[in-house]
N, C-alpha and C positions, 0 to 999 in steps of 0.2 A: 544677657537680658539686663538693660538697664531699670532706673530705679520707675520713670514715666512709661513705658512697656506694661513690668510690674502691676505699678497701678492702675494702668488703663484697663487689666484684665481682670485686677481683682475688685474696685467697686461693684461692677455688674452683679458680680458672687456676691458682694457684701450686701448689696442691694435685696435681692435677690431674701438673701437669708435673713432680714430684718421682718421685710414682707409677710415673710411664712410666721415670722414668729410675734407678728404682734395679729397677724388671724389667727393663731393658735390661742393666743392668751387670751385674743376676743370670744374666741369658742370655748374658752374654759369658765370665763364670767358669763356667759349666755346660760351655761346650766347652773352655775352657783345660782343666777340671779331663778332660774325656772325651778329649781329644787327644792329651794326657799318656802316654807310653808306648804307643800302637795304632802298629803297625805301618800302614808307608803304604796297602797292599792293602786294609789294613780302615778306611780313616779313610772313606769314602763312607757305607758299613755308620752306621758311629757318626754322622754327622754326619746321616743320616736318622732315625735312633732321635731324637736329640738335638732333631730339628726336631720331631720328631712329638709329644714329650712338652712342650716348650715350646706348640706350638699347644695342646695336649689343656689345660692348664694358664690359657690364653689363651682359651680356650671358641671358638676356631674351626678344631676339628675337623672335617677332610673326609671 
């Protein structure tokens, strides 16, 4: 396997894995920013809202 083979197979992957990780980091600031100030009683409240629209967003809504 040459070196443009190689490559050709692995950007997709690389692609691929950038994607996933900058929605992961988006979905880690979406609760730092929803956290921020909720009172502890309501942090369950927000952190299912927060799940719900991360999945809705992810297209696997139940």
């Amino acid at each position: 396997m040459n070196v443009s083979e190689w490559a050709a197979l692995m950007v997709p992957v690389v692609a691929v894995a950038l994607v996933a990780l900058v929605a992961a980091v988006a979905a880690v600031l979406v609760v730092i920013v929803a956290m921020r100030g909720t009172a502890s009683g309501d942090r369950a409240t927000v952190l299912k809202a927060v799940a719900e629209v991360i999945r809705a967003v992810r297209g696997t809504r139940r």
